[in-house]
C-alpha positions as CSV (number, residue, x, y, z in Angstrom):
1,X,0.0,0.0,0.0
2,X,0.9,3.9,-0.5
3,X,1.8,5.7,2.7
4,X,2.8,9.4,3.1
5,X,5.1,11.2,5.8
6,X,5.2,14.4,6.4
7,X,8.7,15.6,8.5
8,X,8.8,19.2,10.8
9,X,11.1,19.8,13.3
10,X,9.8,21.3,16.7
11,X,10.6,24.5,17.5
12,X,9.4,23.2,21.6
13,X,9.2,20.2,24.2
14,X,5.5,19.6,24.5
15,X,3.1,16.5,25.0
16,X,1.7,15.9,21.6
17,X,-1.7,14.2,22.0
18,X,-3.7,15.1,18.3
19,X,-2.7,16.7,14.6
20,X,-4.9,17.7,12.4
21,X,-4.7,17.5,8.8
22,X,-6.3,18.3,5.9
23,X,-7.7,15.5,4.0
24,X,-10.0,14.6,0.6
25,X,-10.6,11.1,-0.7
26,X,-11.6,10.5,-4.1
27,X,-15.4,10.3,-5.0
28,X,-16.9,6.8,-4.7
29,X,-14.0,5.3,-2.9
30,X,-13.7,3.4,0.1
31,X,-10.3,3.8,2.0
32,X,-11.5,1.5,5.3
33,X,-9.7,3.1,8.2
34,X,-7.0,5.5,8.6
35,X,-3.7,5.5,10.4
36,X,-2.2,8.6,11.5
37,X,0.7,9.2,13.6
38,X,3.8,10.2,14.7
39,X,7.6,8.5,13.8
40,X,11.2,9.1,14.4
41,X,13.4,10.0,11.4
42,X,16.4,8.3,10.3
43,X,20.4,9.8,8.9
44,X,18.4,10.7,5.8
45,X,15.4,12.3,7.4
46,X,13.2,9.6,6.3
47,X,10.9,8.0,8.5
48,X,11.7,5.1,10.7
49,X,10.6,2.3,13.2
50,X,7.4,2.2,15.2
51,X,4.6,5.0,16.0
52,X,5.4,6.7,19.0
53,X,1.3,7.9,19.0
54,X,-0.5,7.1,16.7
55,X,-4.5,7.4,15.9
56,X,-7.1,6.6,13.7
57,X,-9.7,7.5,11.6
58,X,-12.7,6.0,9.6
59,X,-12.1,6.6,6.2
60,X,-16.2,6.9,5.4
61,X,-15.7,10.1,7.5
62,X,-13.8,12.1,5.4
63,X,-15.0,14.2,2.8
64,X,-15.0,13.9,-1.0
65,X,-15.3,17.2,-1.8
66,X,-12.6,18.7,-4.0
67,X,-11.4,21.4,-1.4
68,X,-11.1,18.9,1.5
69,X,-11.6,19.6,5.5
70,X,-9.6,19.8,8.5
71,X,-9.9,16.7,10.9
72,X,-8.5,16.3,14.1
73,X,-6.8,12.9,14.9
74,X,-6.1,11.9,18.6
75,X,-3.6,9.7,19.7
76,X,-4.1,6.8,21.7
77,X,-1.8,7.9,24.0
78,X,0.0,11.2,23.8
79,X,3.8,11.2,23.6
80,X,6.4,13.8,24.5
81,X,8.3,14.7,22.0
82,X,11.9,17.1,22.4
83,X,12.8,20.6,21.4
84,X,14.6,21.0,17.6
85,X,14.1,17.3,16.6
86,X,12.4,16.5,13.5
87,X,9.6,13.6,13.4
88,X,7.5,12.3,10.7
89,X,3.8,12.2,10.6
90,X,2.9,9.0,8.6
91,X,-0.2,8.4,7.1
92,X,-1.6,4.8,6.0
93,X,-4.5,3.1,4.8
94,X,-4.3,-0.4,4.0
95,X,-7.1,-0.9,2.2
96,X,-6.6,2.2,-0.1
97,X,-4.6,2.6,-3.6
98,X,-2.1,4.8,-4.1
99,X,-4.7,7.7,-5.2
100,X,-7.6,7.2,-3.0
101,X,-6.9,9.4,0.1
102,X,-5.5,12.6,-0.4
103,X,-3.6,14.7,2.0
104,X,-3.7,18.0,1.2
105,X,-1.3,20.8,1.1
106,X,1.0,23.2,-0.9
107,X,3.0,23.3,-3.8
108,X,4.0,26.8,-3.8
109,X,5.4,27.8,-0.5
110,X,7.4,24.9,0.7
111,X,7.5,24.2,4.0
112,X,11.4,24.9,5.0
113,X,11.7,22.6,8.2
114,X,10.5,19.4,6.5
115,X,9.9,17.0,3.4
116,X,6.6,15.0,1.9
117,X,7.6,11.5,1.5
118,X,6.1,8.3,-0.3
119,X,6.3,4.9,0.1
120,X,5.0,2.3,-2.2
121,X,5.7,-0.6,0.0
122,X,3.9,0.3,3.4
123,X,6.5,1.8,4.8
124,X,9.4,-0.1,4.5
125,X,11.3,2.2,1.8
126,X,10.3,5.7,1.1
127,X,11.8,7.7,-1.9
128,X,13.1,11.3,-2.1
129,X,11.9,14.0,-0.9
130,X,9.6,16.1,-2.8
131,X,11.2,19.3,-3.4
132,X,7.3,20.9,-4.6
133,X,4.9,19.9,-1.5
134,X,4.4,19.9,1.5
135,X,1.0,19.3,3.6
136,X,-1.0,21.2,5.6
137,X,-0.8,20.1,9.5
138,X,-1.0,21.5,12.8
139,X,0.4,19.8,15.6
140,X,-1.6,20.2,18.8
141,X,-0.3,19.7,22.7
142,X,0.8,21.1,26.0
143,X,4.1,22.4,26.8
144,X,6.6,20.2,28.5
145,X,6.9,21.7,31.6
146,X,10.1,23.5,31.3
147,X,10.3,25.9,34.4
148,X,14.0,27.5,36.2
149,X,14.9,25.5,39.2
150,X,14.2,27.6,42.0
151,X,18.3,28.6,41.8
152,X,18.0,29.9,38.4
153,X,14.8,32.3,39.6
154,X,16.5,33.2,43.0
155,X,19.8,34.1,40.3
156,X,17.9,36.3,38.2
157,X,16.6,38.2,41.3
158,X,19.3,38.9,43.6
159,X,21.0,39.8,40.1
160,X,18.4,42.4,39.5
161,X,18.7,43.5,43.0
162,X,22.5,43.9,42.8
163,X,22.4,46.5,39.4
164,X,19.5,48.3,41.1
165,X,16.6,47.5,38.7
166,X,13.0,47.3,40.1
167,X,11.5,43.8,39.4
168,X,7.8,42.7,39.9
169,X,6.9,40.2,42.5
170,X,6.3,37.2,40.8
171,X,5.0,34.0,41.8
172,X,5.2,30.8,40.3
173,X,3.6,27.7,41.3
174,X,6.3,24.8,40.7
175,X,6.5,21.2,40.7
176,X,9.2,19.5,41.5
């Protein structure tokens, strides 16, 4: 079967838990269900491995209209992914061919911080990047709680003490 991967590369730590995507399938088709989720990236930027999360949805659900719709997808489980790492977003349907399901995206303004990738073997090679597309996503979470240590926020005060600054009173609820 025909799979797709999208790559980006974070720009934050945060828990992912959904992504949405803009999808079409092709009038009178019938993809059966979707697979959606999230994979590391190998040397060549390419994905790799297992789903870190992963989600599905029911192919009968999304549109066959021409223009396409946005659809959330959320994982099974969320996963935390790190600060300026790339990851792939890898979309399957098994029961689909290779045009029936249709992510869609843009094929003037190429997205700088990844590559659209297809595979014609489910998964297990993908060819070169397209250097023309790139789909539409959002990636949806909650920050990875990266607060100072109580020493770095006890620094930065007694520092602005010290060169005579006036600082607010903050205070910050913290887990430790």
């Amino acid at each position: 079967a025909t799979w797709g991967a999208q790559t980006f590369l974070t720009t934050a730590a945060y828990t992912f838990a959904s992504i949405d995507l803009h999808l079409r399938r092709v009038v009178g088709t019938t993809i059966g269900t979707v697979t959606i989720g999230i994979k590391a990236v190998d040397g060549d930027g390419k994905p790799t491995g297992s789903y870190l999360a992963s989600g599905t949805i029911a192919g009968t659900s999304i549109t066959e209209d021409s223009a396409g719709d946005w659809y959330t997808i959320t994982f099974s489980a969320s996963y935390n992914i790190a600060d300026a790492t790339t990851y792939a977003i890898v979309i399957s349907a098994p029961s689909a061919t290779a045009d029936d399901l249709r992510v869609l995206g843009t094929d003037t303004t190429v997205y700088a911080n990844g590559s659209r990738f297809y595979s014609t073997n489910s998964g297990s090679t993908w060819g070169a990047a397209s250097t023309t597309h790139d789909d539409w996503f959002r990636t949806n979470g909650t920050p990875v709680n990266t607060q100072p240590t109580t020493e770095a926020y006890v620094a930065k005060k007694l520092w602005a003490i010290a060169s005579g600054e006036f600082i607010e009173e903050q205070i910050y609820n913290w887990t430790y």
